[in-house]
Short mmCIF file of the C-alpha atoms (twelve columns), coordinates in Angstrom:
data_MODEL
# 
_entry.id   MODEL 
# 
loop_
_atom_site.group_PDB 
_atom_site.id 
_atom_site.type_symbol 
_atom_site.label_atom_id 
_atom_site.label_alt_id 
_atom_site.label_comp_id 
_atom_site.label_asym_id 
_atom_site.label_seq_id 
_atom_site.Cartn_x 
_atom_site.Cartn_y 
_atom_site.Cartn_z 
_atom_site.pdbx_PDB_model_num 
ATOM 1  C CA . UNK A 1  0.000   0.000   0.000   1 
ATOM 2  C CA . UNK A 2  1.174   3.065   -0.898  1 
ATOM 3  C CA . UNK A 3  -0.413  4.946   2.653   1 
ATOM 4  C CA . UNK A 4  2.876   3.461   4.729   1 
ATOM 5  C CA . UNK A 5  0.074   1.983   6.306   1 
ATOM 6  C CA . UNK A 6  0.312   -2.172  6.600   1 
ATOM 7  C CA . UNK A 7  -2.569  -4.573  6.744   1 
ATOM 8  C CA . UNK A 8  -3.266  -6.465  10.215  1 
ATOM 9  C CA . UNK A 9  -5.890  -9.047  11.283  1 
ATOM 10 C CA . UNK A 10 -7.603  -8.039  14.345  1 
ATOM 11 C CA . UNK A 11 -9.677  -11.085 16.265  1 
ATOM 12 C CA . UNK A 12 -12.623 -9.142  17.973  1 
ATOM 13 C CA . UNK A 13 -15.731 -10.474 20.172  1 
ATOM 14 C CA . UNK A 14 -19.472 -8.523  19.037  1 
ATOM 15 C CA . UNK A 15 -20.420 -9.469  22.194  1 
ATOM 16 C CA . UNK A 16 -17.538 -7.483  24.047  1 
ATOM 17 C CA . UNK A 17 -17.887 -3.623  24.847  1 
ATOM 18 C CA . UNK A 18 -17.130 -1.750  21.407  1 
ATOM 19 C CA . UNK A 19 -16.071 -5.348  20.619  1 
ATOM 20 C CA . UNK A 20 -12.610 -5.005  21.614  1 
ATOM 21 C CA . UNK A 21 -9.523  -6.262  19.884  1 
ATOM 22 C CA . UNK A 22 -8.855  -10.023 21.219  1 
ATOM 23 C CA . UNK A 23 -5.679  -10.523 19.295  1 
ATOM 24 C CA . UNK A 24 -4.050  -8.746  16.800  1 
ATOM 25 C CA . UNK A 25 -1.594  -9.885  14.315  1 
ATOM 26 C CA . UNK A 26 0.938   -8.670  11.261  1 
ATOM 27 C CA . UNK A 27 2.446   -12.041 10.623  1 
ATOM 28 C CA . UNK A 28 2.611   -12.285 6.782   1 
ATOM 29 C CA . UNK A 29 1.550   -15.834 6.859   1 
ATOM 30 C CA . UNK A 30 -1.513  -15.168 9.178   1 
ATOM 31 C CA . UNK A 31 -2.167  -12.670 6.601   1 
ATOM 32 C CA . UNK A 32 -1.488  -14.779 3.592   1 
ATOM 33 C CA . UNK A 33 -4.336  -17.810 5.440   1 
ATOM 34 C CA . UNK A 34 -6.541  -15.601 5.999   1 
ATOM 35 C CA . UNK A 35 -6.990  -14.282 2.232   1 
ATOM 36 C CA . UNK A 36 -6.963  -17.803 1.321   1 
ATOM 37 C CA . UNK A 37 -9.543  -18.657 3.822   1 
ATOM 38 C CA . UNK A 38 -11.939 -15.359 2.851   1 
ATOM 39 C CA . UNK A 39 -11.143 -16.082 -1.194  1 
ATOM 40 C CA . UNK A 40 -12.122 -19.987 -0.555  1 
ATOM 41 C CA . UNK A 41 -15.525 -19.246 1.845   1 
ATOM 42 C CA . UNK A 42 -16.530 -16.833 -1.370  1 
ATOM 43 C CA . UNK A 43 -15.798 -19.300 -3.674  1 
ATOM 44 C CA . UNK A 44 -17.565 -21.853 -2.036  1 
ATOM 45 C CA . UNK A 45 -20.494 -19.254 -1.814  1 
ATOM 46 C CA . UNK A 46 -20.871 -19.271 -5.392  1 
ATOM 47 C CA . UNK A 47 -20.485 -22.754 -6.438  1 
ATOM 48 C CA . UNK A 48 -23.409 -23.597 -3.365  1 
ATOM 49 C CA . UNK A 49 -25.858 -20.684 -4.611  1 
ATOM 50 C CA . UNK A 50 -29.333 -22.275 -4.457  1 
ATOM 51 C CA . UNK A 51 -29.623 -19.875 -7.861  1 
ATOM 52 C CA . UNK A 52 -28.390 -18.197 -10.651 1 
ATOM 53 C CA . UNK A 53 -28.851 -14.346 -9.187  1 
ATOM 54 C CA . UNK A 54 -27.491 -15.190 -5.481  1 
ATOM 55 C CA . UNK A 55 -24.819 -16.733 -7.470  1 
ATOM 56 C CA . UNK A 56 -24.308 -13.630 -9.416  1 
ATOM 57 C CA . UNK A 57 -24.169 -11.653 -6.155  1 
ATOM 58 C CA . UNK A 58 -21.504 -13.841 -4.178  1 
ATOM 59 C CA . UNK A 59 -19.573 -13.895 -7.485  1 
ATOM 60 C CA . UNK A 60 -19.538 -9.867  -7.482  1 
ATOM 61 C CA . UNK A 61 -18.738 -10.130 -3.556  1 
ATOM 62 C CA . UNK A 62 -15.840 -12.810 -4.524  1 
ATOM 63 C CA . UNK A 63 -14.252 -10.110 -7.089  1 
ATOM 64 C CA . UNK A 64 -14.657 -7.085  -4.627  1 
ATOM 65 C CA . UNK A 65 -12.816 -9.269  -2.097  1 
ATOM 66 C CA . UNK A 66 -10.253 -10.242 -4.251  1 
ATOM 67 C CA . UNK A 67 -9.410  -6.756  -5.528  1 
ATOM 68 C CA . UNK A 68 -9.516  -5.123  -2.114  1 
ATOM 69 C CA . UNK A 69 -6.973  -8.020  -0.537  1 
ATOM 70 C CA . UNK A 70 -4.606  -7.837  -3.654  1 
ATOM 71 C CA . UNK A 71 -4.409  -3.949  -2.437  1 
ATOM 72 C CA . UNK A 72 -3.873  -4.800  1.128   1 
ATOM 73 C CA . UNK A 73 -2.197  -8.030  1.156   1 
ATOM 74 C CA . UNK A 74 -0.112  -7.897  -2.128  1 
ATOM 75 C CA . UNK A 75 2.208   -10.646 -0.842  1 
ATOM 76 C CA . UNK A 76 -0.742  -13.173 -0.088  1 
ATOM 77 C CA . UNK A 77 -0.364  -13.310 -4.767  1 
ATOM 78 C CA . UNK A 78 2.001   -13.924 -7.207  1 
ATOM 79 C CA . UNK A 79 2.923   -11.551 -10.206 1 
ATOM 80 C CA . UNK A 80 -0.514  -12.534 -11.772 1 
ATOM 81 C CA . UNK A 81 -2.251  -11.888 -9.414  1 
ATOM 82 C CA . UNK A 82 -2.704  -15.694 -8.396  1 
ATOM 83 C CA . UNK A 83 -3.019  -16.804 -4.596  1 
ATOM 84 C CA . UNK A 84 0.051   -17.921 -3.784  1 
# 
């Protein structure tokens, strides 16, 4: 990102007061599974879509996602863009 600002993972509660932080990480490789793990819950999303429109929909979510990670964790893909 071009901000100097870097991408963390923050674990929070709903439940808690203004859900406060549980954990937080910056570990590349946290980073890098979680991408993978968001990307492949999307995926799945589209492939179970009971029809053709909801489909459409969690494909559009599924390429938002994918665009917005690649921005702020460019190391989770290779040069084409590929998880990696």
């Amino acid at each position: 990102m071009d901000m100097g600002s870097k991408a963390i993972l923050t674990l929070s509660v709903p439940a808690l007061p203004r859900s406060a932080p549980v954990a937080v990480s910056a570990r590349p490789d946290v980073l890098r599974t979680f991408v993978l793990a968001v990307l492949d819950e999307w995926t799945e999303k589209v492939q179970n879509a009971d029809d053709e429109l909801l489909a459409a929909v969690h494909r559009a979510e599924l390429e938002r996602l994918g665009r917005v990670l690649r921005l702020l964790v460019p190391d989770a893909f290779d040069e084409d863009g590929c998880l990696s």
